[in-house]
N, C-alpha and C positions, 0 to 999 in steps of 0.2 A: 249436655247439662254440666252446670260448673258442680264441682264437689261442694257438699256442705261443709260448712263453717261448724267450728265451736262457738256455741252459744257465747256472747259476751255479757259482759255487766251492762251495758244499754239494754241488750235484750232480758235480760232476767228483771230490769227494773221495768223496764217497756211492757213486757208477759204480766207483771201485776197491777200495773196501772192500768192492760186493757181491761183484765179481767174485772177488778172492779170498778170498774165504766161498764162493761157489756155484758160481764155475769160467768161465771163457772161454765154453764153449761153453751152460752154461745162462742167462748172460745176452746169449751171442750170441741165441738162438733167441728171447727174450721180447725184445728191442727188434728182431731180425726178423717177432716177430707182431704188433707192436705196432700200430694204425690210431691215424687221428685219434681216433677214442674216448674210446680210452684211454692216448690218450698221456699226458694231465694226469693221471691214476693213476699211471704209469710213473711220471714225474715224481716225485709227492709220495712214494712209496715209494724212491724212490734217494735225495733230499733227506732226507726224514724218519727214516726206518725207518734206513737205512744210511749216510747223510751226518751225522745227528746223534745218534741212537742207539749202532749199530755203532760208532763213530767215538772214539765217550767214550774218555775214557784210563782210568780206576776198574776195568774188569774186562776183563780176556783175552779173547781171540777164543772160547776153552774157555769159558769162563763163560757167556759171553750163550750159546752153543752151547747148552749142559745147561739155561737158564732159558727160554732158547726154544722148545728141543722139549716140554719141561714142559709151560708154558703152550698149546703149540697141541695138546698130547694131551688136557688137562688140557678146553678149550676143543673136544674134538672134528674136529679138521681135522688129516685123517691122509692126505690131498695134501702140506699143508705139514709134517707130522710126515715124512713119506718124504722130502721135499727138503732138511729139515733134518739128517736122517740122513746121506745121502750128502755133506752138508757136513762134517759130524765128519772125512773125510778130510781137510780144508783148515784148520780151527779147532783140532785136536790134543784134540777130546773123546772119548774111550776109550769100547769100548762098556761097560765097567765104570762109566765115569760118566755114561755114558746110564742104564744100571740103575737108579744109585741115584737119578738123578731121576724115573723111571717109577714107584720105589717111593715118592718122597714122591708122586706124582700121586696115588697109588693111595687113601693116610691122605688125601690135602689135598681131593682133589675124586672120589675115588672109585675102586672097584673096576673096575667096566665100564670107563672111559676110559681108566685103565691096562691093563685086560686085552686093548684094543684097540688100542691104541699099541707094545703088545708085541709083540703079532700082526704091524703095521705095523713096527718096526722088525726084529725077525729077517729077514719077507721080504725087507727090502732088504737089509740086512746077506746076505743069503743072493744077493740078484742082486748087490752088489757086489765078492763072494766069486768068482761065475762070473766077472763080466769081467774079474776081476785072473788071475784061474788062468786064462784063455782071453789073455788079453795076453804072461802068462808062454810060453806054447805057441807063439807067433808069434816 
């Protein structure tokens, strides 16, 4: 395993871009499971994906939102379709403009992937529904 790095200034900008995109607590729990491993993955995904990606000034937190879930329905990864969903609370993407991105998946790369990505978003949409109305209750 290579030696870790000092954290850079991509990653410290990267670290709060993801965070608020994905939330406190789901980037507490992945740099809590984090091992030597896979830290250097950590790593290149805070830097790359979210310190220079995310980070661009060209498109809203909404945008990349709706072209991300796209592309990972689009791509079959409906782990990352679900985690990107419950982001939509933090990004400001409607489920209205989740729609209409599922509907271009559907033309762009197909029926099945869409019709599975839809599957995958309602359910969460449907558990994120309970813990807001179970938060409300308390």
């Amino acid at each position: 395993m290579a030696e870790a790095q000092a954290p850079s200034d991509r990653y410290a900008d990267g670290l709060q871009v993801r965070r608020s995109v994905l939330g406190d607590a789901h980037v507490d729990r992945a740099q809590a499971n984090q091992t030597p491993f896979d830290q250097p993955f950590q790593q290149l995904i805070t830097e790359s994906a979210w310190g220079t990606v995310w980070s661009r000034p060209n498109w809203t937190k909404r945008e990349r939102s709706m072209v991300t879930i796209a592309l990972l329905a689009a791509l079959g990864h409906h782990e990352e379709v679900a985690m990107h969903i419950r982001a939509t609370a933090n990004t400001g993407a409607t489920r209205d403009d989740i729609c209409e991105a599922l509907m271009h998946v559907a033309i762009y790369a197909g029926v099945p992937a869409a019709n599975h990505a839809f599957k995958v978003a309602k359910a969460t949409y449907a558990e994120m529904d309970a813990e807001k109305a179970a938060e409300e209750v308390r």
